[in-house]
DRENDO-1510 file (C-alpha; in Angstrom, 1 decimal, always signed):
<recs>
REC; n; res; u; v; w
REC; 1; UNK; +97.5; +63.6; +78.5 .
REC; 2; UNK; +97.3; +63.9; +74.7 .
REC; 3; UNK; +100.1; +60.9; +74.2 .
REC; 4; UNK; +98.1; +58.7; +76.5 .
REC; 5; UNK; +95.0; +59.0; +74.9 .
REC; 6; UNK; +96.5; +58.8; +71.4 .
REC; 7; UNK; +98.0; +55.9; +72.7 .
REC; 8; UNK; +95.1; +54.1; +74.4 .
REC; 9; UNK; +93.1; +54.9; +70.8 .
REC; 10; UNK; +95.9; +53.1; +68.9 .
REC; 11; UNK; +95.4; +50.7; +70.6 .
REC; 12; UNK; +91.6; +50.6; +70.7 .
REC; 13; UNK; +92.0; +50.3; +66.7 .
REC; 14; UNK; +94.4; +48.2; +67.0 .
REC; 15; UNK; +92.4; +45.2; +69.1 .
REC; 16; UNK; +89.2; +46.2; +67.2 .
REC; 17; UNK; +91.0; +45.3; +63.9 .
REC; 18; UNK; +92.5; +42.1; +65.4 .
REC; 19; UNK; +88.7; +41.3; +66.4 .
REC; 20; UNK; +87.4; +42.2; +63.0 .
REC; 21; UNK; +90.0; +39.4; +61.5 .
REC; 22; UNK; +89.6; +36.7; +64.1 .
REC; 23; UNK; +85.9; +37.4; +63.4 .
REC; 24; UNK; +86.0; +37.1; +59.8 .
REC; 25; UNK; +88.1; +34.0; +60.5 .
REC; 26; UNK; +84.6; +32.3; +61.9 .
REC; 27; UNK; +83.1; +29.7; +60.2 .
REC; 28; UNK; +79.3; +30.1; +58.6 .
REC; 29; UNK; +78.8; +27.2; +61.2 .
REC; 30; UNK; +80.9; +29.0; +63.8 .
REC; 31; UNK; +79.3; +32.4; +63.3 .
REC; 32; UNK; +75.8; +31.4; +63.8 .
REC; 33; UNK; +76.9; +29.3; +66.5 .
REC; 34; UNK; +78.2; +32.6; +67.9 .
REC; 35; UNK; +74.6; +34.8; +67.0 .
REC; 36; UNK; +72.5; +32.2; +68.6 .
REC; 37; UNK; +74.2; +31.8; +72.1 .
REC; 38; UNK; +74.3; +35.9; +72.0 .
REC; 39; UNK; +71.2; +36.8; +71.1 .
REC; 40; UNK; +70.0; +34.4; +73.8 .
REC; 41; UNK; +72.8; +35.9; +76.1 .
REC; 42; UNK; +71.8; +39.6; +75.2 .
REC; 43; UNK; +67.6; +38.7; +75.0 .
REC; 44; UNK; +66.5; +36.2; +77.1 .
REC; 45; UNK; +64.3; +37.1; +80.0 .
REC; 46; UNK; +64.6; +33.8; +82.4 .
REC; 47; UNK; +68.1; +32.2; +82.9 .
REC; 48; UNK; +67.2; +32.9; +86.6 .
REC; 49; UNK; +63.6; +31.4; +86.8 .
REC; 50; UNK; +64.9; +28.2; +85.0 .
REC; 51; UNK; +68.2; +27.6; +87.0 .
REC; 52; UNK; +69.9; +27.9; +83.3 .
REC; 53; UNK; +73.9; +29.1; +83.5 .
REC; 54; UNK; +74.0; +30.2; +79.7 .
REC; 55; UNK; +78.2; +30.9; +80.3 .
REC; 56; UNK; +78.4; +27.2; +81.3 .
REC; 57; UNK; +76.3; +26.3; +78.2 .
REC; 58; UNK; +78.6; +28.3; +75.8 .
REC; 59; UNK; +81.8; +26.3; +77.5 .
REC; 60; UNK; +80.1; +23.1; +76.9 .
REC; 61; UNK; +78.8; +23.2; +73.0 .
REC; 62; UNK; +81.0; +25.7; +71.8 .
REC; 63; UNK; +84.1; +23.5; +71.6 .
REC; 64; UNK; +81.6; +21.1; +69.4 .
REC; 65; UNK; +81.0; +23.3; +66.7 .
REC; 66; UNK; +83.6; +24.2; +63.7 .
REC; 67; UNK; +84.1; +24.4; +60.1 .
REC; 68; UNK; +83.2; +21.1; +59.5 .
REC; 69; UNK; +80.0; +21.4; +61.4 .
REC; 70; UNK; +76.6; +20.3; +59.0 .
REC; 71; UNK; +73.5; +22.2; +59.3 .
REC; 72; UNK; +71.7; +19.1; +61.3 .
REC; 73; UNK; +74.4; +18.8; +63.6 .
REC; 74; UNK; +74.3; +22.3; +64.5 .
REC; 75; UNK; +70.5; +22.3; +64.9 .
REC; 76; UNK; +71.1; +19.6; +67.1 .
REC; 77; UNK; +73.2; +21.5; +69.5 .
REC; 78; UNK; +70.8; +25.0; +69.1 .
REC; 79; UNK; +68.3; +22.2; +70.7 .
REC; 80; UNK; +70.3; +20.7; +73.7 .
REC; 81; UNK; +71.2; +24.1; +74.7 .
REC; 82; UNK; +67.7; +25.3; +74.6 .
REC; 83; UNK; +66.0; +22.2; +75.8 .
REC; 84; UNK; +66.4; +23.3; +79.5 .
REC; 85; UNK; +64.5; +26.5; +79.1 .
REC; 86; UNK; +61.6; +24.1; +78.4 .
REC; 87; UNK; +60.2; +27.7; +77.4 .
REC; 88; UNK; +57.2; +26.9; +74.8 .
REC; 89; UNK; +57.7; +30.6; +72.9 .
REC; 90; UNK; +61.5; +29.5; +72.0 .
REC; 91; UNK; +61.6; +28.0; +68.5 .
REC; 92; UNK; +63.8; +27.1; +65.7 .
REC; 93; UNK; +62.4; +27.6; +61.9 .
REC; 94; UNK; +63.8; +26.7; +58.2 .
REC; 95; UNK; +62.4; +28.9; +56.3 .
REC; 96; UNK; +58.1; +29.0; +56.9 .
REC; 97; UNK; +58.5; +25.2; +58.7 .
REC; 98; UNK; +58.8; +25.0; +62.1 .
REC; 99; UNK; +62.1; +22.4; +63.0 .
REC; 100; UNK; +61.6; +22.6; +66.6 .
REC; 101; UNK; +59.8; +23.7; +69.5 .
REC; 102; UNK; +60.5; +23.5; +73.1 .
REC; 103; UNK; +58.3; +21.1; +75.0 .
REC; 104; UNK; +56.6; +23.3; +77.8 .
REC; 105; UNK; +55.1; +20.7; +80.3 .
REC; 106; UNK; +51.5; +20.3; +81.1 .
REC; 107; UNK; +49.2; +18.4; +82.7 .
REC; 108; UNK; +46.7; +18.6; +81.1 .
REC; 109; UNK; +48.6; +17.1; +77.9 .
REC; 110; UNK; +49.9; +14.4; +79.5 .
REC; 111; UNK; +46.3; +13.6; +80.9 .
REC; 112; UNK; +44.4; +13.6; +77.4 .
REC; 113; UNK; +47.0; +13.1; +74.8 .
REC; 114; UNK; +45.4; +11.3; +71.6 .
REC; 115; UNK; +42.4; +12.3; +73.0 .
REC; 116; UNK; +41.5; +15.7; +73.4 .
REC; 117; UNK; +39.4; +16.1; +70.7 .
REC; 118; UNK; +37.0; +13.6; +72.8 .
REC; 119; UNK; +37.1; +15.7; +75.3 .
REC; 120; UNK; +35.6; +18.8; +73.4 .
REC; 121; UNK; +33.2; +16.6; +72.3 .
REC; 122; UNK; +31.9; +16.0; +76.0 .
REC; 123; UNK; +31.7; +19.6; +76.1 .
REC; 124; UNK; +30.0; +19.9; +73.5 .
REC; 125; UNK; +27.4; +16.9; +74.2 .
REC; 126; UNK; +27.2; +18.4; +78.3 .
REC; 127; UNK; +26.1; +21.9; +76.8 .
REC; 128; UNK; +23.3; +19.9; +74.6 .
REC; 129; UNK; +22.3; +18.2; +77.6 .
REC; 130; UNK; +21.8; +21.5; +79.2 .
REC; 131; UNK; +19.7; +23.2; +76.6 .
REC; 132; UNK; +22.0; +24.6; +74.5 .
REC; 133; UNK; +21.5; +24.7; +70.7 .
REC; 134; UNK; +24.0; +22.1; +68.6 .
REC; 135; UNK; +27.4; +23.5; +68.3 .
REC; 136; UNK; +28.4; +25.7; +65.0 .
REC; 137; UNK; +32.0; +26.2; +64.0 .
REC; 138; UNK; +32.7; +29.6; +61.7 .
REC; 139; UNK; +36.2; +30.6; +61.1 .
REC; 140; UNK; +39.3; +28.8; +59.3 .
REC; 141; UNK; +40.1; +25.2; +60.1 .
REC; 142; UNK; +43.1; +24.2; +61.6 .
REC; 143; UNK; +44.1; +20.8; +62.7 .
REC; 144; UNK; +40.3; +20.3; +61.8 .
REC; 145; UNK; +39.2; +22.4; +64.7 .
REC; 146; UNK; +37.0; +25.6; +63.8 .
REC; 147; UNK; +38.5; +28.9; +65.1 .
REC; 148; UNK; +35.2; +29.3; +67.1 .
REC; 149; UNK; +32.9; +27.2; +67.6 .
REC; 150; UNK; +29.3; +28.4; +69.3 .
REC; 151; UNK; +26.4; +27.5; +70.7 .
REC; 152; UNK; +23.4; +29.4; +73.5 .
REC; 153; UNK; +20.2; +28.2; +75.2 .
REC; 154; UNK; +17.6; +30.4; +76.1 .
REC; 155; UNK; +20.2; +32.8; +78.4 .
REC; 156; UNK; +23.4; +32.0; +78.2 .
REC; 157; UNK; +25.9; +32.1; +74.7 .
REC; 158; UNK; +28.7; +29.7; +74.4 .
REC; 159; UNK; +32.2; +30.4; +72.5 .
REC; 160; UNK; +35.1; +28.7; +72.2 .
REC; 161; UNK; +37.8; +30.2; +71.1 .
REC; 162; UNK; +40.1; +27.5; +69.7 .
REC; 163; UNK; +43.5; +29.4; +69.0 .
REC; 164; UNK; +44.3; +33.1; +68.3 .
REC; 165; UNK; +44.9; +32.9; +64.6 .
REC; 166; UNK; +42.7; +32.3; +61.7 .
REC; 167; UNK; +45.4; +30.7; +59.4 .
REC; 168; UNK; +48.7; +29.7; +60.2 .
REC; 169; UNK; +50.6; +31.6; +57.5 .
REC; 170; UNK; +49.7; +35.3; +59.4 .
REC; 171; UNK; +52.1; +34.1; +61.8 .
REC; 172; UNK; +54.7; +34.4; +59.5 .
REC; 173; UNK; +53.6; +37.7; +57.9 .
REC; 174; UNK; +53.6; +40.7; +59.4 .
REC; 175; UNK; +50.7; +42.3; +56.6 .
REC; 176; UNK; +49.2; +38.5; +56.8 .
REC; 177; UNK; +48.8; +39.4; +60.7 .
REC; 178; UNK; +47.1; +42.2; +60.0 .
REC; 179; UNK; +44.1; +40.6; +57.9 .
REC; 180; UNK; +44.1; +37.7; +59.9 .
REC; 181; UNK; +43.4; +39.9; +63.1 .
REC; 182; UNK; +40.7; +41.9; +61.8 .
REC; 183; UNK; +39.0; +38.3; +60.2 .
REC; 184; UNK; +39.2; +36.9; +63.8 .
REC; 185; UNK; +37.6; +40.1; +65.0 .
REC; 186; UNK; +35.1; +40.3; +62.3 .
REC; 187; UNK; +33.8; +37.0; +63.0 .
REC; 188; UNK; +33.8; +37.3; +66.7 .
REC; 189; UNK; +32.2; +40.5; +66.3 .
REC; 190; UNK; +29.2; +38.3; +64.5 .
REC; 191; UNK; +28.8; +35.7; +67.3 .
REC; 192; UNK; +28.3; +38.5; +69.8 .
REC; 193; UNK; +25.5; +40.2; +67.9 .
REC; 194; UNK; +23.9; +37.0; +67.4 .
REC; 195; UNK; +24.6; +36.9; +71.5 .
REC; 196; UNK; +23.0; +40.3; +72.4 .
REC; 197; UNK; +19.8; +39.0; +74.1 .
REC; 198; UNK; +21.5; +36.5; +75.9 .
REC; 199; UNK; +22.3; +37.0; +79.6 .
REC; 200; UNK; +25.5; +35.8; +80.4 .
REC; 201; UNK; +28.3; +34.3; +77.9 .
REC; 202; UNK; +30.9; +30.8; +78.6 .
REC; 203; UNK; +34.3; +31.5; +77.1 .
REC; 204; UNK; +36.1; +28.6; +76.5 .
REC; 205; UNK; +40.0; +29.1; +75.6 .
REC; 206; UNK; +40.9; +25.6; +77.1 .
REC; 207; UNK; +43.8; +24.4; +74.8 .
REC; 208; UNK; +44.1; +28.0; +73.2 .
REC; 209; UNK; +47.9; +28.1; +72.7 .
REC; 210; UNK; +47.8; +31.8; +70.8 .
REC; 211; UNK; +48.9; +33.7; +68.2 .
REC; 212; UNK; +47.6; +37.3; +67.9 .
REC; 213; UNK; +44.8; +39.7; +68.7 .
REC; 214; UNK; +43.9; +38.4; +72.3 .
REC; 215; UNK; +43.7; +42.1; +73.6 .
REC; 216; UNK; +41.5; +43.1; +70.6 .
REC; 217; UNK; +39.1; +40.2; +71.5 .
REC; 218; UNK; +39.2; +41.2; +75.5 .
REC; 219; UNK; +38.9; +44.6; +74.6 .
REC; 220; UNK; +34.5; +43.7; +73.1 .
REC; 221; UNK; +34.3; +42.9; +77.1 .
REC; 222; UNK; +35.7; +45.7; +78.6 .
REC; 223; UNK; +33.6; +48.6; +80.5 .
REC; 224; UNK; +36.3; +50.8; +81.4 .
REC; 225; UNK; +39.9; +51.5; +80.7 .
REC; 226; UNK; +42.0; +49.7; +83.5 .
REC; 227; UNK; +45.5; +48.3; +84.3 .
REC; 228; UNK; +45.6; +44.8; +83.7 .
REC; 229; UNK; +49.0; +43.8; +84.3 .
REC; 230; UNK; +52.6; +44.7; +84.1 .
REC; 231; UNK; +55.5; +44.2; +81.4 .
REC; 232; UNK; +59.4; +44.6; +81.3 .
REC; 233; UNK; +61.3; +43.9; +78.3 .
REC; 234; UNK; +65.2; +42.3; +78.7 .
REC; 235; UNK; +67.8; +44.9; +78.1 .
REC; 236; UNK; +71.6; +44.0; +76.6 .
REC; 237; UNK; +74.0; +43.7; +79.9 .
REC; 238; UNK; +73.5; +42.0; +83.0 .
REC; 239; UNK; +71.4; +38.8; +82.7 .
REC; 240; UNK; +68.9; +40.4; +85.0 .
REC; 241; UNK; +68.9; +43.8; +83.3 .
REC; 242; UNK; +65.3; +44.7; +82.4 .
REC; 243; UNK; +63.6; +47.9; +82.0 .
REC; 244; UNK; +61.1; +49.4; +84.4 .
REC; 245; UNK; +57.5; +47.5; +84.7 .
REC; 246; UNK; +55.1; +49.1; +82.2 .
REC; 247; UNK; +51.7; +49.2; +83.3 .
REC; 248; UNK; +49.4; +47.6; +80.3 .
REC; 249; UNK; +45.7; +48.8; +79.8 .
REC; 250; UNK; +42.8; +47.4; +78.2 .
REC; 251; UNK; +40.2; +49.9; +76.9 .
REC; 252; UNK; +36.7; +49.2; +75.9 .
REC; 253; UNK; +35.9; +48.4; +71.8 .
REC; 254; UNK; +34.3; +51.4; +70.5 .
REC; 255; UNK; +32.0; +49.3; +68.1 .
REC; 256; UNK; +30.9; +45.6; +69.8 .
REC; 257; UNK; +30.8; +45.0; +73.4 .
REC; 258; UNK; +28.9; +42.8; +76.1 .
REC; 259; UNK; +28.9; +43.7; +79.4 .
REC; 260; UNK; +27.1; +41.1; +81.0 .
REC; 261; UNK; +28.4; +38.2; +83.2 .
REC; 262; UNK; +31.4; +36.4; +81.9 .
REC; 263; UNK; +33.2; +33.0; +82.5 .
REC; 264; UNK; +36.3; +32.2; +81.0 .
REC; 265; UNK; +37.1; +28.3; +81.1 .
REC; 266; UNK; +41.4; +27.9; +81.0 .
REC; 267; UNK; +44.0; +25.5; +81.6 .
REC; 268; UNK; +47.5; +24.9; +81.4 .
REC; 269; UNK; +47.9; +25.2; +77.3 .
REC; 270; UNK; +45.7; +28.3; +77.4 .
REC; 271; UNK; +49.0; +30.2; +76.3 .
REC; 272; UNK; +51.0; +33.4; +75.1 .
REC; 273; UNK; +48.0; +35.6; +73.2 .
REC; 274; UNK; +45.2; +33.4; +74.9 .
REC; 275; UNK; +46.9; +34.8; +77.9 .
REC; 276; UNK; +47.1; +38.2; +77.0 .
REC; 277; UNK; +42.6; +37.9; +76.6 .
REC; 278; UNK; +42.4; +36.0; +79.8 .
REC; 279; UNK; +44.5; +38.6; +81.7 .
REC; 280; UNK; +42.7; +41.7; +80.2 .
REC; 281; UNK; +39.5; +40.8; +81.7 .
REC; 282; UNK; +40.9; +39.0; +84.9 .
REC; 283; UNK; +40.2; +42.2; +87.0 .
REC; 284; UNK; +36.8; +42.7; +85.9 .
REC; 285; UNK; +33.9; +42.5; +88.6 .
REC; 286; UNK; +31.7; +40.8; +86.1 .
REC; 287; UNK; +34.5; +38.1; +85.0 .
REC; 288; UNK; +35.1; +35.0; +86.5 .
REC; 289; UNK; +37.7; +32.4; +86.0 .
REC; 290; UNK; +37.1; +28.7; +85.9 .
REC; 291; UNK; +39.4; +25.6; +85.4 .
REC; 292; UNK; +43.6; +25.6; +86.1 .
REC; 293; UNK; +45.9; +28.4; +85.5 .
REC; 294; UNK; +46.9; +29.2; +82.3 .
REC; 295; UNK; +50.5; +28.0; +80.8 .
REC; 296; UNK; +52.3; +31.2; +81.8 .
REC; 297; UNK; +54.2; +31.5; +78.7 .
REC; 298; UNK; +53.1; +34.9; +78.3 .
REC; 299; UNK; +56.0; +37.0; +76.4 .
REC; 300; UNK; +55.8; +38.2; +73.0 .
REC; 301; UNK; +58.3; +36.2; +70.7 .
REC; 302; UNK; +61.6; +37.9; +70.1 .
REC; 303; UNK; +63.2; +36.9; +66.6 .
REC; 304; UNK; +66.4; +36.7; +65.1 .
REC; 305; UNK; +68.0; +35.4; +61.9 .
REC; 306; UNK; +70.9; +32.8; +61.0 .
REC; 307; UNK; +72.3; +31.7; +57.7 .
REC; 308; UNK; +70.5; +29.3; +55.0 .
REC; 309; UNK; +67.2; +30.8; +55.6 .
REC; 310; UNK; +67.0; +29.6; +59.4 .
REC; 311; UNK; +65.5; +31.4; +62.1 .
REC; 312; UNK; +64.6; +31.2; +65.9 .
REC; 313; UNK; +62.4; +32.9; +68.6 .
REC; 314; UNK; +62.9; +33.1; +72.4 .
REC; 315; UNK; +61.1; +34.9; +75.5 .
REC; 316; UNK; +62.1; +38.8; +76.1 .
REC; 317; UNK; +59.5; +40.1; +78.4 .
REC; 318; UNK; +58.4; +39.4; +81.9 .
REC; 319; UNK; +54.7; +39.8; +82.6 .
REC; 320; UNK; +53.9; +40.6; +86.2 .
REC; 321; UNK; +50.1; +40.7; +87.6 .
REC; 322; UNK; +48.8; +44.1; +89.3 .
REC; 323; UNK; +50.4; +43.2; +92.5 .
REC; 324; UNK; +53.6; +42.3; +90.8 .
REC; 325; UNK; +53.5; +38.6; +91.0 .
REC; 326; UNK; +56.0; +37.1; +88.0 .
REC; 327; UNK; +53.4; +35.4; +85.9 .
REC; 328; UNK; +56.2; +33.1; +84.0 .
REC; 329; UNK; +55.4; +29.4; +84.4 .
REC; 330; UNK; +52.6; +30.3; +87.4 .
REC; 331; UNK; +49.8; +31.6; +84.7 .
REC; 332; UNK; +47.2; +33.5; +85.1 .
REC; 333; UNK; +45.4; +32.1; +88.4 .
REC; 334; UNK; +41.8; +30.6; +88.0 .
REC; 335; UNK; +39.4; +31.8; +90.7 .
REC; 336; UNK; +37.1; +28.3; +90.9 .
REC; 337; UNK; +39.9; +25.4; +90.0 .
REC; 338; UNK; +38.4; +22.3; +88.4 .
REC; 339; UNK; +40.1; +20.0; +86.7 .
REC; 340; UNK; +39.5; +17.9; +83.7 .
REC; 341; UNK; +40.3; +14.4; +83.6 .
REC; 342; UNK; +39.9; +11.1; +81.2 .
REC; 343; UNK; +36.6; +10.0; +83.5 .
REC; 344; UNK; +35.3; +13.2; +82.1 .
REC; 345; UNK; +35.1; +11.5; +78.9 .
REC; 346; UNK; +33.3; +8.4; +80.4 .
REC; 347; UNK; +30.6; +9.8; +82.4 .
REC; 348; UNK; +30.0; +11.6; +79.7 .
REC; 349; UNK; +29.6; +15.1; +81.2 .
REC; 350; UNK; +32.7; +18.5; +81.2 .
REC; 351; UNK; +32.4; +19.5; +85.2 .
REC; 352; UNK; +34.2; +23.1; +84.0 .
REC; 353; UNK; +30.7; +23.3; +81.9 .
REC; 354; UNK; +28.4; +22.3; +84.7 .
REC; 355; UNK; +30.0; +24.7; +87.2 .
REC; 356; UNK; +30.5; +27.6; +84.4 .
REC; 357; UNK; +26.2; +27.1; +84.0 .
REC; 358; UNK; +25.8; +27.1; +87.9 .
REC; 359; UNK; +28.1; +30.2; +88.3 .
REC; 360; UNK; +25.9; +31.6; +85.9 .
REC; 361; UNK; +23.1; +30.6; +86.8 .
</recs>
């Protein structure tokens, strides 16, 4: 027994040495090659959902890639292996710049693209029409869109909450995250207080694609602690191995809160920590949600590191509603669907507004 296992050790060392050397014989090209298609293959949490056979992908581009591989060819074969996920949260960064995202489809993009901003304008102009004061944006500027921008009439407060970041550089920054979360919740804080006699509040987080801090906002709405959904992170293995469905809470703020009639306007770029807000308060007697589903691109982003300061994100976690319902690519389901379209911008009028005032009326 002793010889066998003194033999079977030898030649343990013996193949781990020869894997060390045929390893150190990579490439930089070749190694990072070898690091992306792993973490993916050791990570990612929907090969499954998106038909994607990530073996077959690695016998495809890996016979592309050698010594003589430059940096832009390379990226260019990260992005047609990735390209089928079309998973919005996977990314590919140099340094602080963003090189490439996937393209996550929606319908509501291909409907007003070029002109979106025209379309918050109609919302803007249908709450004026309806006796609301004129819109005010507080907060950073971004893509010369206010964080928030707010307006009431006599009963009812208006908010919308354009993304879930106050500037673009927390996103980078873990200690930046931090001050960027308490200034979003320091300013949202405000609005509410200048909200308190108000009856009921609109939330808009249409076009919200995230960032941070969505819970933290939810939580100035919540009455009670309560399971809101559920969450299972991807485990090294099998390409389905995932650990048990935690249940996520929200609990109430201890400082600001309203706890009057809610509705939150969505659609299908209302994404990742926009998400996370909508689907704290979905449960909620006093909530109700208006519009289409959100993106369902809900997973926080799981990052790793290559060579020549190049980095890259990708999904890990499956979210999974209270009667465990994947919410990947489905969203988090509207309970009145209406849909926005380019005649919107025409007649002149937002018909999620009008039937967010007649809810709440």
């Amino acid at each position: 027994m002793k010889l066998k296992s003194f033999l079977a050790i030898t030649l343990l060392i013996i193949s781990f040495t020869a894997t060390s050397q045929a390893s150190k014989k990579l490439s930089k090209p070749e190694k990072d090659f070898e690091t992306f298609w792993t973490t993916f293959k050791d990570n990612y949490a929907f090969f499954k959902l998106k038909k994607v056979n990530w073996d077959d992908t690695y016998k495809k581009f890996r016979p592309l890639v050698s010594s003589k591989t430059k940096e832009k060819e390379l990226l260019e074969i990260f992005e047609e292996m990735i390209t089928p996920l079309k998973d919005g949260h996977i990314t590919i960064s140099k340094g602080d710049e963003v090189v490439y995202k996937v393209k996550k489809q929606s319908a509501f993009l291909d409907e007003f693209k070029g002109t979106e901003n025209k379309l918050w304008e109609t919302s803007f102009t249908t709450l004026e029409n309806n006796g609301f004061s004129k819109i005010k944006g507080s907060g950073p500027i971004f893509k010369n869109n206010y964080l928030y921008n707010s307006a009431k009439s006599n009963d009812i407060g208006y908010i919308r909450i354009s993304r879930c970041f106050g500037n673009l550089e927390s996103l980078f920054d873990d200690n930046k995250e931090k001050e960027d979360i308490q200034l979003m919740l320091t300013l949202f804080d405000s609005i509410l207080n200048s909200f308190a006699e108000t009856k009921a509040i609109i939330i808009d987080m249409r076009s919200n694609g995230g960032g941070h801090g969505g819970d933290l906002l939810a939580s100035r709405f919540a009455s009670e602690k309560r399971i809101t959904h559920y969450k299972s992170i991807r485990q090294k293995g099998d390409y389905e191995n995932f650990t048990n469905p935690e249940p996520i809470y929200i609990s109430p703020n201890e400082g600001v809160r309203y706890l009057k009639p809610i509705v939150i306007l969505t659609n299908d770029k209302t994404a990742s920590s926009a998400e996370d807000f909508t689907i704290s308060l979905y449960q909620q007697p006093n909530v109700t949600t208006i519009g289409t589903n959100t993106s369902g691109m809900m997973s926080d982003m799981f990052g790793a590191d290559l060579s020549n300061k190049i980095s890259f994100t990708l999904s890990n976690q499956r979210y999974y509603s209270t009667t465990n319902e994947l919410l990947e690519d489905v969203g988090v389901p509207v309970k009145i669907e209406i849909k926005n379209t380019k005649k919107d911008i025409e007649n002149q009028y937002d018909p999620a507004i009008l039937k967010a005032l007649e809810v709440l009326k």
